[in-house]
VOGU-3710 file (C-alpha; in Angstrom, 3 decimals, decimal comma):
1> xxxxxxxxxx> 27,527/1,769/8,634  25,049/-0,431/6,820  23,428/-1,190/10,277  22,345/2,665/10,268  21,190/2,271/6,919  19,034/-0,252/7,731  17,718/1,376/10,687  17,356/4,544/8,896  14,689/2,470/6,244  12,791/0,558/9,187
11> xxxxxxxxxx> 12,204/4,117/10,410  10,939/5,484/7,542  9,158/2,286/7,012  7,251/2,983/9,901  6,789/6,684/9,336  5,266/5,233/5,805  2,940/2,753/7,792  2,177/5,147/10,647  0,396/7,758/8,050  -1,185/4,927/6,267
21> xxxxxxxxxx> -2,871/3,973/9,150  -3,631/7,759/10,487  -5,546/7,666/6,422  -7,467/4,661/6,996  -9,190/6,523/10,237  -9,298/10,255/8,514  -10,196/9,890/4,833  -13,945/9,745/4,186  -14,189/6,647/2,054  -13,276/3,086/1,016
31> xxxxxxxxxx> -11,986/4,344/-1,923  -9,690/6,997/-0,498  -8,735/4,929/2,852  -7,942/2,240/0,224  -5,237/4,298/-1,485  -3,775/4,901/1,702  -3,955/1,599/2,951  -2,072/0,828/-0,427  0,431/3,133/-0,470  1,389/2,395/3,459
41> xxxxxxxxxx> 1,894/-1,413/2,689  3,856/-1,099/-0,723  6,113/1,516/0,821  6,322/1,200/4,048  6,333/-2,624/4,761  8,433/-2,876/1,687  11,081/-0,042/3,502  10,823/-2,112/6,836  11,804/-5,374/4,982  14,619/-3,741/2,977
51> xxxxxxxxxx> 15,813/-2,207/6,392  15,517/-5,919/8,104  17,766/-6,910/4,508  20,175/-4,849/5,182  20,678/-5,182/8,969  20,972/-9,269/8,539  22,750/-9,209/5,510  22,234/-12,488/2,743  20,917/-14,621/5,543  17,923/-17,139/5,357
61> xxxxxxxxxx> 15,819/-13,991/7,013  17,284/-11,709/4,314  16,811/-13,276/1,831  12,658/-14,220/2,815  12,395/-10,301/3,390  13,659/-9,521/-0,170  11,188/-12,269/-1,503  8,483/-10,698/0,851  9,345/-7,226/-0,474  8,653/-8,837/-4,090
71> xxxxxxxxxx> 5,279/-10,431/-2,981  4,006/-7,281/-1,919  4,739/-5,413/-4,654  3,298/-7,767/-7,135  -0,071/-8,303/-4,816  -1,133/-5,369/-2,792  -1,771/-2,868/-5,829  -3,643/-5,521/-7,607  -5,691/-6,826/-4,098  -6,606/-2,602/-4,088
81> xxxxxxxxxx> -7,704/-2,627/-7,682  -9,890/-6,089/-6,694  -11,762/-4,564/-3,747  -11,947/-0,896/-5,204  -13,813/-2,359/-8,661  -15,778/-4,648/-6,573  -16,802/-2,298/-3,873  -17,609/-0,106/-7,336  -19,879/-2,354/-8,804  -21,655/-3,262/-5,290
91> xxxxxxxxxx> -22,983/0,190/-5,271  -20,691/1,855/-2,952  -20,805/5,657/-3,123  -17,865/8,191/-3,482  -17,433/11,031/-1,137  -19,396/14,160/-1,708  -15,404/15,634/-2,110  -15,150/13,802/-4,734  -14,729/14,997/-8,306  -13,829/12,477/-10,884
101> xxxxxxxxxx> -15,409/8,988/-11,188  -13,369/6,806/-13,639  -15,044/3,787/-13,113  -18,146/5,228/-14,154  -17,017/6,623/-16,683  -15,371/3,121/-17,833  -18,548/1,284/-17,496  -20,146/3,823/-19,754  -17,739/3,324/-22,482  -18,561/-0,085/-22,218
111> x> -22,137/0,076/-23,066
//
């Protein structure tokens, strides 16, 4: 029974990563495709890995995918918030969809 389980989070897992990568081709931006690149790795990876936990059990593999699964969730959001600031202050523009700007309106408050 906890086999299915696990196979049940691997496939969402990969649902997860599947429409993260389907957003880095579609959305018009590095800002956007960021946020889906994001979202695919915390989630999805992180479902995969939980899956792979459960299917091995508290072996030496599950217990690197729970550490794994803890990695990623302290890194990725903060590696997103890196790039997006930096690609921010390089000049990169927003989408013309775009509506609100809060970086800009950060660096004004700064001033």
């Amino acid at each position: 029974m906890i086999d299915i389980i696990g196979l049940i989070f691997i496939c969402i897992g990969l649902a997860f990563d599947f429409f993260g990568c389907l957003g880095l081709v579609r959305l018009p931006d590095v800002y956007n495709r960021l946020q889906a690149a994001t979202k695919s790795v915390t989630l999805g990876t992180c479902s995969i890995l939980f899956g792979t936990f459960l299917v091995v059990g508290f072996t030496a593999a599950g217990l690197k995918s729970l550490m794994c699964i803890v990695f990623l969730l302290l890194t990725a959001p903060v590696a997103a918030h890196a790039v997006a600031r930096g690609a921010h202050r390089a000049g990169v523009k927003l989408a013309k969809e775009s509506i609100v700007d809060r970086y800009a309106e950060d660096k004004e408050g700064e001033i």
